[in-house]
C-alpha positions in Angstrom: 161.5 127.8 94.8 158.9 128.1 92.1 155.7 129.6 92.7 152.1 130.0 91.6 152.4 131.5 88.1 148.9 133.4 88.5 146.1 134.7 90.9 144.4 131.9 90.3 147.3 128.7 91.5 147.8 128.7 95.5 151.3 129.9 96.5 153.6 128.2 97.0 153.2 125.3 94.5 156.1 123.1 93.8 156.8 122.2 89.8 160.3 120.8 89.6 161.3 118.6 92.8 164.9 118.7 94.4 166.2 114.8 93.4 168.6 114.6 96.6 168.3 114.2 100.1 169.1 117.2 102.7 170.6 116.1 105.9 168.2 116.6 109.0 170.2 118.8 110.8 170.0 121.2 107.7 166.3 121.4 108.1 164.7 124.6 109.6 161.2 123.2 108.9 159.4 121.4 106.2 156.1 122.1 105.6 152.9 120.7 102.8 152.3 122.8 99.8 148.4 123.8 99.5 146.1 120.9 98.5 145.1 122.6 95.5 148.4 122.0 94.2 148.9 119.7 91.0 151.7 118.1 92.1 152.1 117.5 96.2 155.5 118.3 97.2 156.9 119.7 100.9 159.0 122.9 100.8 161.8 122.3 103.2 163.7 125.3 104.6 166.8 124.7 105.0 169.9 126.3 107.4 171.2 127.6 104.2 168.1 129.6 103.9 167.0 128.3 101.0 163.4 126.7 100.5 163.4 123.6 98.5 160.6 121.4 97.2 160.9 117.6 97.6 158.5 115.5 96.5 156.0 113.9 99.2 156.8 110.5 97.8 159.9 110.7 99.4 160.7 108.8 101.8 163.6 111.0 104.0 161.0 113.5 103.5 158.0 111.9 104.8 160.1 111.0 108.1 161.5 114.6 108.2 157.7 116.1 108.2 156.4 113.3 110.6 159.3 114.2 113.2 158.5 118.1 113.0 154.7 117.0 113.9 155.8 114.9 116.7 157.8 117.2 118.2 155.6 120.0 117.9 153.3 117.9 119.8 155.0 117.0 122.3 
């Protein structure tokens, strides 16, 4: 996953975005990137162990991240 390049950018920031969709039970969690981000992404960890950055427009992704809040809630 591609990160800050400097002290200065919050870590981790998301600058090219994963174009597919990851099934849901390959999801480990999926998480917002820091606001001061220029682009808002999620980083999704998946069972593979790799963390990949999806766009928040997304809409699998959007679903994904309001299911791990609901269930974290509950």
């Amino acid at each position: 996953m591609p990160h800050g390049v400097n002290e200065i950018t919050p870590e981790p920031c998301c600058f090219k975005f994963f174009p597919g969709a990851i099934p849901r039970q390959e999801i480990i969690s999926i998480v917002k990137t820091d606001t001061r981000c220029h682009k808002k992404a999620f980083v999704v960890s998946a069972a593979n162990g790799k963390d990949i950055c999806v766009s928040q427009n997304v809409r699998w992704a959007k679903a994904a991240f309001n299911r791990q809040l609901v269930s974290k809630a509950e």
